[in-house]
C-alpha positions in Angstrom: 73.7 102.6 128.6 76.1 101.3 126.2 79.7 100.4 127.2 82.0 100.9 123.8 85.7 99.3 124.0 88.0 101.0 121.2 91.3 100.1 120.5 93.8 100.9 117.4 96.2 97.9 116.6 98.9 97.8 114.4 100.9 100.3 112.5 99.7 103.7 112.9 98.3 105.5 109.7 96.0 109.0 109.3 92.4 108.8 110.2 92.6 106.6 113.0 91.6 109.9 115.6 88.6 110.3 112.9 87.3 107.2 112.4 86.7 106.9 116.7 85.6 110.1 116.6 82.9 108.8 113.6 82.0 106.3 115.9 81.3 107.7 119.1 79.5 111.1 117.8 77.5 108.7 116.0 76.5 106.8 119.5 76.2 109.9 121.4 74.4 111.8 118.5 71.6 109.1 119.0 71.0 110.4 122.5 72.2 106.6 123.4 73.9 107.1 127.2 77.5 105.6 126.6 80.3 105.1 128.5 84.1 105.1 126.3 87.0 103.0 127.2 89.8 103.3 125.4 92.5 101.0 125.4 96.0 101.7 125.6 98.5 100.7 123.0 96.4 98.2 121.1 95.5 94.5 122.1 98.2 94.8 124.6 95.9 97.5 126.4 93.4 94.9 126.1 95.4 92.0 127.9 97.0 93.9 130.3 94.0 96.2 131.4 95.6 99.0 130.6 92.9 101.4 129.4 91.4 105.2 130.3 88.0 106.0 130.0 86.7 108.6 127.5 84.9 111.8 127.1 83.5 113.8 124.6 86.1 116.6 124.9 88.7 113.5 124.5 87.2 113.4 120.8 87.1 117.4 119.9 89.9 118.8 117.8 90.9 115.5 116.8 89.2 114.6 113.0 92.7 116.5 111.6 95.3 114.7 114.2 97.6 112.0 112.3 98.5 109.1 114.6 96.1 107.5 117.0 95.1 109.3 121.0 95.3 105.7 122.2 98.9 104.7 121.1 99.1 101.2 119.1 101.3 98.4 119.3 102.0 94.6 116.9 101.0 91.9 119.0 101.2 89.1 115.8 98.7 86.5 115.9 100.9 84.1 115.1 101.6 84.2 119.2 98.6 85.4 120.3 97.5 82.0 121.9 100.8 81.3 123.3 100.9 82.4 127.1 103.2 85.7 127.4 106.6 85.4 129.5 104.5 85.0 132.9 102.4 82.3 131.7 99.9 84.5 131.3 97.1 83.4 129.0 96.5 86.1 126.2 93.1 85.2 124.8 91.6 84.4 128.0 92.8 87.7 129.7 91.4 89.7 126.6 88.0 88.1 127.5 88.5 88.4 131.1 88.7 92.6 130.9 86.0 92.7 128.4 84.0 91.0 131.0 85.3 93.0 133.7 84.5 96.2 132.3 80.9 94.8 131.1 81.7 96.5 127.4 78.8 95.5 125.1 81.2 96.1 122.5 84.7 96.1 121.4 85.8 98.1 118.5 89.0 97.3 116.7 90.6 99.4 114.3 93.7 97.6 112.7 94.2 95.7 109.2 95.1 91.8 108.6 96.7 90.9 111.6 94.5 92.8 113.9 91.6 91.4 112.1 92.8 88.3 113.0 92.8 88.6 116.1 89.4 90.6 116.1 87.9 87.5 114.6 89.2 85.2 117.2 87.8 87.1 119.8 84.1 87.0 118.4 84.4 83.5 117.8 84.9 83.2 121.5 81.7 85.2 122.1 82.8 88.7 122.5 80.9 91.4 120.2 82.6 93.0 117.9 83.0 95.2 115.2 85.7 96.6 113.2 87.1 99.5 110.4 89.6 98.6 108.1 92.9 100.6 108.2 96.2 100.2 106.7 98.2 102.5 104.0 98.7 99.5 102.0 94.7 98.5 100.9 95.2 95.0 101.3 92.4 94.2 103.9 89.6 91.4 101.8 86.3 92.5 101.7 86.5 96.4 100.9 87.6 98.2 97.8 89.5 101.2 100.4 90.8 101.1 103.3 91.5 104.6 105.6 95.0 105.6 105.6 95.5 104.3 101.9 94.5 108.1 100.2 96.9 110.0 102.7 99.9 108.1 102.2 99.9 107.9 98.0 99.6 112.2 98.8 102.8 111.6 100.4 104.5 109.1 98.3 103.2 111.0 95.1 104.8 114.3 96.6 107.6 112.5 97.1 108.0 111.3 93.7 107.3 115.1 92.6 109.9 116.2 94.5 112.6 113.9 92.8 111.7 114.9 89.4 113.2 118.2 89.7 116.7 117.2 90.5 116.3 114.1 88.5 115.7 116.2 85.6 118.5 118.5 86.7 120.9 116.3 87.0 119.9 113.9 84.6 120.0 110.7 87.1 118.3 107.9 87.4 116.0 108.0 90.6 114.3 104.9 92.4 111.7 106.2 95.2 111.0 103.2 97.4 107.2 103.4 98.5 105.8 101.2 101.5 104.1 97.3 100.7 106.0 94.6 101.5 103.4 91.8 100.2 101.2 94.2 97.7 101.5 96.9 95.3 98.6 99.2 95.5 100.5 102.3 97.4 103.3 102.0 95.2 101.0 101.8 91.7 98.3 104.7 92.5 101.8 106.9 93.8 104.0 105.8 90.2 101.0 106.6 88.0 100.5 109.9 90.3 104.0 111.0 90.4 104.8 110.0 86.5 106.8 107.5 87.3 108.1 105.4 84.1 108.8 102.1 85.9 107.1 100.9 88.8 108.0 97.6 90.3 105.5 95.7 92.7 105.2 92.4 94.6 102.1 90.8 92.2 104.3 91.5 89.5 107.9 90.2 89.6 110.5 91.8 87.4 113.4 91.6 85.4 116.2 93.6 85.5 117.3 93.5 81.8 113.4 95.2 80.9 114.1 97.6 83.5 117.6 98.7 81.8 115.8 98.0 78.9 113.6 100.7 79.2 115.8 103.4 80.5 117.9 102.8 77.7 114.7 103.8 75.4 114.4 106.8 77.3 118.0 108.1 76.6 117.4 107.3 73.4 114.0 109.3 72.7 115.9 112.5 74.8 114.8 111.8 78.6 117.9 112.0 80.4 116.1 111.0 83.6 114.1 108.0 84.5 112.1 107.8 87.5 111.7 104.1 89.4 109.0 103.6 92.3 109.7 100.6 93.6 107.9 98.8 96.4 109.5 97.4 99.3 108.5 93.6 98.5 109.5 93.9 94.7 111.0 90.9 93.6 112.9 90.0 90.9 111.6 87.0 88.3 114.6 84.7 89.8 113.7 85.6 93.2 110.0 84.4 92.6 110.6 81.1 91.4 112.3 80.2 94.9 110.3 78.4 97.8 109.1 80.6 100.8 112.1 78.2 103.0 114.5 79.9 100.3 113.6 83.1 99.6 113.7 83.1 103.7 117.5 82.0 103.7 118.2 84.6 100.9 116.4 87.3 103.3 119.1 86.7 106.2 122.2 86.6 104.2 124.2 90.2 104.3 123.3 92.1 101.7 121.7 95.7 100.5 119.7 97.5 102.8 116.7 96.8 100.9 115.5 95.8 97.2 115.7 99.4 96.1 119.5 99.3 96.6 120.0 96.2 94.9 118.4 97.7 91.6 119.9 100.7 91.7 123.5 98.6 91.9 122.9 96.4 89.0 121.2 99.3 87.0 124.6 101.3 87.5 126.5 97.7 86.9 124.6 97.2 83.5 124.3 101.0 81.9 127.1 103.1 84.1 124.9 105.6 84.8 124.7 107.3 88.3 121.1 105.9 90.0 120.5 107.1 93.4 117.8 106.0 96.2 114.7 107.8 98.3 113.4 106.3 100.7 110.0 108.1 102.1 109.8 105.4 104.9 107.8 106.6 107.8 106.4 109.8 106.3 104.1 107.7 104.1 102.3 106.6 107.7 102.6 110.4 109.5 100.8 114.1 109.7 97.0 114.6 109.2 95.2 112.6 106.7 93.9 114.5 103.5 90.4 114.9 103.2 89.2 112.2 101.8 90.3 110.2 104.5 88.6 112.5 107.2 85.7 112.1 105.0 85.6 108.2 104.8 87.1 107.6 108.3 84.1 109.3 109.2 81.3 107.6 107.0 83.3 104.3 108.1 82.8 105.1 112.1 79.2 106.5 111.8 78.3 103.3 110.4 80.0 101.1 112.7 78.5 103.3 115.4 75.0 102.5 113.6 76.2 98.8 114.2 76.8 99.0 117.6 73.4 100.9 117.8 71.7 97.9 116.4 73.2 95.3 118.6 74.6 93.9 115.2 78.1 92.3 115.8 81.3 90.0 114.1 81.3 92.5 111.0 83.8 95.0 109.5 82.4 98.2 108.0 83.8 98.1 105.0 83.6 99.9 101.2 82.0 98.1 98.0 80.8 99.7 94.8 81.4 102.8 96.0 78.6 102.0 99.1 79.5 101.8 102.7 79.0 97.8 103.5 79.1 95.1 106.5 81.4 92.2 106.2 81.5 89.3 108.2 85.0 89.1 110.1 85.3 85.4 109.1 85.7 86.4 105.2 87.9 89.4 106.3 90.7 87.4 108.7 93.6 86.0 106.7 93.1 87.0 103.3 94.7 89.8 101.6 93.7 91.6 98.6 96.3 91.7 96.0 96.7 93.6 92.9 95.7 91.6 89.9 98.3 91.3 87.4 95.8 91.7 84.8 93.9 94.4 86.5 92.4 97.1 84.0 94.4 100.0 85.9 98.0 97.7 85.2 96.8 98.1 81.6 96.2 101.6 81.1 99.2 102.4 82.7 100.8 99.7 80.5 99.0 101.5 77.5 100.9 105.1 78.3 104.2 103.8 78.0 104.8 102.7 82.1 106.8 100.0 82.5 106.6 97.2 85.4 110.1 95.0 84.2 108.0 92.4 83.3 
């Protein structure tokens, strides 16, 4: 009999509901007798002992469902060994239910701060395995992560949508796409959606090259120009200021986010009439596309394989186009960023895109 723990942690995204679902079939496919509890609403279910157990009919209908069936919650790891209000100690309670329930394994699906945490937790003995998802693809140790494919379909339909009334009205359009610290949502949406400037954290811009090139559009005949800029663009100025500063800058009253800021100094600098999307939470929501049922799936059949083979502390992650194990100590606090010099910032670079730098 095995005794399987799953929780989702973090943000929501699509393919959480298919990658558990990958997982258990997987289990009870092998004819393995297993026993489901799901915890409730992340690590919090796990502290708290909050948790249901599951059935097979819990995981039917579910490979198309957005969200996740166990709810999900941020508990930062930055806190996560400090006792809670009560005094209660967090880590030690996580172990203590694990124990309780007698789980042979705990499965965490979640992306840098959950992994985090997942790490801790098999340092202090616990098995455990984990599947990499976030929208943003910034999770070391695998070239994808589930979520990522759904929300550039949004973002990109997004950016589609805007064309038309750009075009129409011959406006200057900014679409704000999610990544506060990376810039690999915002790039595969721009190049999708034809964006003709995209702006992203790895590479910091400057407004004059931004004006710069919608000047050189107006000029050439394009009346419109479409911007997609990522949450945690910064500008070259901005950039050269410590963490302590660009802190101080954060809490001073100002635009509701970067994408505002922009579209103010564009309007300041060429008087033309710029205007803001924001796709916000619709990048996260609805079913994920079918790539990501497809490699939610590969992703939680092999963890399940994993589990099968008593092998724990790895991530089931995606190299070389080849489903791969990684060790959660090379996983926890890293994130992949987009290389400056990447080959993909260079093609788009070489038909005409422009990233203000």
């Amino acid at each position: 009999m095995k005794r399987i723990g799953l929780l989702t942690s973090g943000g929501d995204c699509q393919a959480l509901n298919a990658a558990m679902r990958g997982v258990v079939k997987t289990i009870a496919h092998s004819g393995q007798p297993v026993e489901i509890y799901g915890f409730l609403d992340g690590y919090r279910g796990l502290i708290y002992g909050n948790f249901r157990m599951l059935t097979g009919s819990d995981f039917s209908g579910i490979l198309t469902k957005g969200g996740t069936i166990l709810g999900s919650s941020r508990t930062p790891f930055k806190t996560i060994t400090e006792p809670d209000e009560n005094g209660l100690d967090k880590v030690e309670a996580m172990k203590q239910n694990y124990y309780k329930l007698k789980l042979d394994c705990l499965v965490v699906l979640g992306g840098n701060g959950s992994h985090k945490t997942a790490n801790l937790l098999s340092k202090e003995g616990l098995n455990i395995v984990t599947l990499p998802k976030t929208i943003d693809n910034d999770l070391w140790g695998t070239d994808m992560t589930f979520g990522f494919q759904s929300a550039v379909d949004i973002a990109t339909q997004a950016i589609d949508c805007i064309h038309t009334t750009a075009a129409s009205h011959g406006r200057v359009f900014i679409v704000e796409v999610m990544g506060h610290k990376v810039g690999w949502l915002t790039l595969n949406a721009g190049m999708a959606g034809g964006a003709d400037i995209i702006l992203i954290p790895e590479i910091p811009y400057d407004i004059d090259k931004v004006v710069d090139k919608i000047e050189e559009r107006e000029k050439s005949g394009s009346k419109f120009t479409i911007i997609a800029v990522a949450e945690g663009a910064v500008s070259k100025e901005v950039a050269k200021l410590s963490k302590k500063d660009r802190k101080k800058l954060a809490e001073k009253p100002g635009y509701p986010s970067v994408s505002y800021e922009i579209a103010a100094q564009i309007q300041e600098k060429t008087g033309r009439e710029v205007r803001v999307t924001v796709p916000g939470h619709t990048q996260r929501g609805g079913s994920p596309c079918p790539y990501d049922r497809v490699f939610a799936t590969r992703l939680g059949a092999e963890a399940g394989e994993l589990i099968l083979n008593n092998e724990y502390g790895f991530m089931v992650g995606y190299r070389n186009r080849e489903i791969v194990k990684v060790p959660l100590d090379k996983v926890a606090g890293k994130l992949k960023y987009l290389d400056p010099d990447a080959t993909i910032i260079k093609e788009a670079k070489l038909t005409g895109i422009c990233f203000g730098d």
